[in-house]
C-alpha positions as CSV (number, residue, x, y, z in Angstrom):
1,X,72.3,47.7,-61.3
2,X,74.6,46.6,-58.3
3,X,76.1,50.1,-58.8
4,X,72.6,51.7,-58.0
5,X,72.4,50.1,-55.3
6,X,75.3,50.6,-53.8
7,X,75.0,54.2,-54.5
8,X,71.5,54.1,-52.6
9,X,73.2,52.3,-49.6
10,X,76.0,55.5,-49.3
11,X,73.1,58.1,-50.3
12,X,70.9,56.5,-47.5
13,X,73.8,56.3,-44.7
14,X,74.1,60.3,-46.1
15,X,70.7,60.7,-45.3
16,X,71.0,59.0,-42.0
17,X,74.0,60.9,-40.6
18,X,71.7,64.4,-41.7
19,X,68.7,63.0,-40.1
20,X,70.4,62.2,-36.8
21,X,72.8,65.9,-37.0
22,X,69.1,67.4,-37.3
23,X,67.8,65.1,-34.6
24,X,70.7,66.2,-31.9
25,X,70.5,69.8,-32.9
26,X,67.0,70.0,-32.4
27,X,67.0,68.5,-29.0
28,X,69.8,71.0,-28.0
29,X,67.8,73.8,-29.0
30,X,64.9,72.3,-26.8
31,X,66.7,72.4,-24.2
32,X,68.5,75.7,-24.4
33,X,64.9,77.3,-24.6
34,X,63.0,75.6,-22.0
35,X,64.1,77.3,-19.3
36,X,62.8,80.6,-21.6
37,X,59.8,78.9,-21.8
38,X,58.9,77.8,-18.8
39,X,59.7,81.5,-17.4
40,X,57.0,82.6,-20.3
41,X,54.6,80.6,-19.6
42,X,54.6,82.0,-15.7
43,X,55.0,85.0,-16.6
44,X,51.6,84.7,-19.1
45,X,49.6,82.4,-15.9
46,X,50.9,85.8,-13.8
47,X,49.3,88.3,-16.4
48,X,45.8,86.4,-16.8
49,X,45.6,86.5,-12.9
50,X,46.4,89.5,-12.7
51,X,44.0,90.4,-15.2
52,X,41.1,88.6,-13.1
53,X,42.3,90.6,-10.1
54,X,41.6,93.5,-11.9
55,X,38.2,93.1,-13.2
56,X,37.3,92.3,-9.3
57,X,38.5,95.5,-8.5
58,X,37.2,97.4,-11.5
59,X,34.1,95.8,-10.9
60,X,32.2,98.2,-8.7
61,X,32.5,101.5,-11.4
62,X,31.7,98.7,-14.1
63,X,28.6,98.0,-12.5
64,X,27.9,101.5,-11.8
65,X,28.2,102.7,-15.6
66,X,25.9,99.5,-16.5
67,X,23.1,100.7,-14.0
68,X,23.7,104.5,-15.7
69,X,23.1,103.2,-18.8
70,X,20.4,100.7,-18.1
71,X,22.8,97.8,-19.4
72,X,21.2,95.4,-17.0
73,X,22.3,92.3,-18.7
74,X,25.4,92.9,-18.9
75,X,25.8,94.1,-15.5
76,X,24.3,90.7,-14.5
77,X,26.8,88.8,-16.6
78,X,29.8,90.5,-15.0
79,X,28.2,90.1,-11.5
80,X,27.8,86.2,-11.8
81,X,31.1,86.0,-13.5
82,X,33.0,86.8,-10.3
83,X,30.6,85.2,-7.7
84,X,32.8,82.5,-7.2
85,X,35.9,84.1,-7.0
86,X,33.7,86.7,-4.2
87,X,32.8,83.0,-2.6
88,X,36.3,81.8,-2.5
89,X,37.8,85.2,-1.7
90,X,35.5,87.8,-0.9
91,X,35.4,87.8,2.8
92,X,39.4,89.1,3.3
93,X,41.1,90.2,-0.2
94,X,38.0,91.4,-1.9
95,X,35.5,92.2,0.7
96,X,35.3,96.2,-0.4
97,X,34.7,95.3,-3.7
98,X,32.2,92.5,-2.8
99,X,29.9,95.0,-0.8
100,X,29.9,97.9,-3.8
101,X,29.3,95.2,-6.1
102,X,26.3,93.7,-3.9
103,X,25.1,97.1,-3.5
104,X,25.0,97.8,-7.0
105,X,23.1,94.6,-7.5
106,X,20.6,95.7,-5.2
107,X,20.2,99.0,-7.1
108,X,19.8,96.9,-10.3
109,X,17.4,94.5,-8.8
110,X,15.0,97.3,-7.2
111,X,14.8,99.3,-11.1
112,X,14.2,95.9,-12.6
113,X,11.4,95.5,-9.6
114,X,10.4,99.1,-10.5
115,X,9.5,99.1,-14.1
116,X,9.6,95.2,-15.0
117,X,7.5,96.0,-17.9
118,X,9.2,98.2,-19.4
119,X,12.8,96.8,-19.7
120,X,10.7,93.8,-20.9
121,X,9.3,96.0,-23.8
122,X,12.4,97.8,-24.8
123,X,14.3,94.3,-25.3
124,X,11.7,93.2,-27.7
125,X,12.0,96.9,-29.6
């Protein structure tokens, strides 16, 4: 029995000395990739802004292919997405596409004014 146990005590301190190896290898791979990471996760906050930036400037044709194809609610749900960012922004970087965006939404809002009854029928169809 004392043999056991004595065996468990050397297996245990075994385990231990693994346990911690692990332990210091693992924070030494932490650390040799966080300096990847952080660059990653830039570059990935650079690519989604980028992406926004984009659909501000794509904006104006998207609008126009909704109002050729009488897509009225989504045109409305892109327009409304980037009112804030027109808000916060749209008087220097993104004042072009602010006005051909505000134009299209007059276009839109004068067909809805024109035949209200009718886009109301063909969304219940």
């Amino acid at each position: 029995m004392k043999s056991n146990i004595v065996g468990m005590e050397a297996n245990m301190e075994q385990l231990l000395e693994k346990i911690m190896s692990v332990q210091c290898r693992s924070v030494g791979v932490n650390t040799s990739l966080s300096e990847k990471r952080e660059h990653i996760e830039k570059l990935h906050r650079t690519r989604n802004l980028l992406r926004k930036v984009q659909f501000i400037y794509d904006l104006p044709a998207r609008l126009g292919k909704c109002i050729k194809s009488e897509a009225y609610a989504d045109a409305v749900k892109f327009y409304t997405g980037a009112i804030p960012i027109f808000k916060a922004y749209g008087d220097s970087s993104f004042h072009d596409c602010n006005r051909a965006s505000e134009e299209a939404v007059t276009i839109i809002i004068k067909n809805l004014q024109v035949y209200p009854f009718f886009f109301l029928f063909l969304s219940f169809s």
